[in-house]
C-alpha positions in Angstrom: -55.7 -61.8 -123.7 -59.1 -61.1 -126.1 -56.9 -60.3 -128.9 -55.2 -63.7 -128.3 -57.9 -65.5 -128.5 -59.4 -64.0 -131.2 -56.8 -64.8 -133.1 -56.3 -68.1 -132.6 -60.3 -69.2 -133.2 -60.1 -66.6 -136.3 -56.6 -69.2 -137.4 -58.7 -72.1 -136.3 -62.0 -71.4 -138.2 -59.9 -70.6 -141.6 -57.9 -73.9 -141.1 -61.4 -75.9 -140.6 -62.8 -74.2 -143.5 -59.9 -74.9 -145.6 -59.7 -78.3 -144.7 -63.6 -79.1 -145.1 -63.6 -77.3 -148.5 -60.0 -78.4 -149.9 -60.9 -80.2 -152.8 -62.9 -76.9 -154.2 -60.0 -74.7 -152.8 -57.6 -76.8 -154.9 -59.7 -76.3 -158.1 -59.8 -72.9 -158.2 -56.1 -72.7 -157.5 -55.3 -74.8 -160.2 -58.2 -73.9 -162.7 -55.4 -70.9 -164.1 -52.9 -72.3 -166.2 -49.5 -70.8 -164.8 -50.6 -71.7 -161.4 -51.0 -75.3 -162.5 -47.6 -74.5 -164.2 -46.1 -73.1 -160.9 -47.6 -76.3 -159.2 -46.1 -78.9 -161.4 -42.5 -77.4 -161.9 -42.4 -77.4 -158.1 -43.8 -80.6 -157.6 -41.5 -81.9 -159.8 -38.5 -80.0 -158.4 -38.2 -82.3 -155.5 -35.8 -84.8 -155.3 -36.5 -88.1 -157.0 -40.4 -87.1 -157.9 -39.4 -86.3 -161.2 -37.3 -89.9 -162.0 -40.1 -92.1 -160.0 -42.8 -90.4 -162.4 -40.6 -90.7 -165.6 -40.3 -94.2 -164.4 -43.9 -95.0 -164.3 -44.8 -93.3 -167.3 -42.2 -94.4 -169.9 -40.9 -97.9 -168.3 -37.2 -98.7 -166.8 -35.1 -100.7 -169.0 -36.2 -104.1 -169.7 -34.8 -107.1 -168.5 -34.8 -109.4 -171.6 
C-alpha cells in the first residue's frame, strides 16, 4: 500500500512540475534541430494538418 502511494504522488508531482514548467520544458525539447525535425514531420503527418497549413500559407484558388 506505501509503494502505491508513493508512486502515484511521485507520478503526480512530475505531472505538476511538468505542467507548471511546460513552456521551458518545450524549449529545451525543441532547441536541437532533429527534434524540432521529429516534431514537425509528425505534426504534420496527421490528417488534414498538413493541407489546412498549406492552405493558410500559400492561399486556395481564387475565386475571380
Amino acid at each position: 500500500m506505501s509503494r502505491m502511494l508513493t508512486s502515484i504522488l511521485m507520478i503526480g508531482s512530475i505531472g505538476y512540475f511538468a505542467f507548471r514548467y511546460r513552456y521551458r520544458l518545450i524549449n529545451v525539447l525543441l532547441g536541437s534541430s532533429w527534434m524540432r525535425r521529429l516534431a514537425v514531420g509528425s505534426f504534420m503527418s496527421f490528417p488534414g494538418v498538413k493541407q489546412k497549413m498549406m492552405k493558410s500559407v500559400f492561399g486556395g484558388p481564387s475565386d475571380w
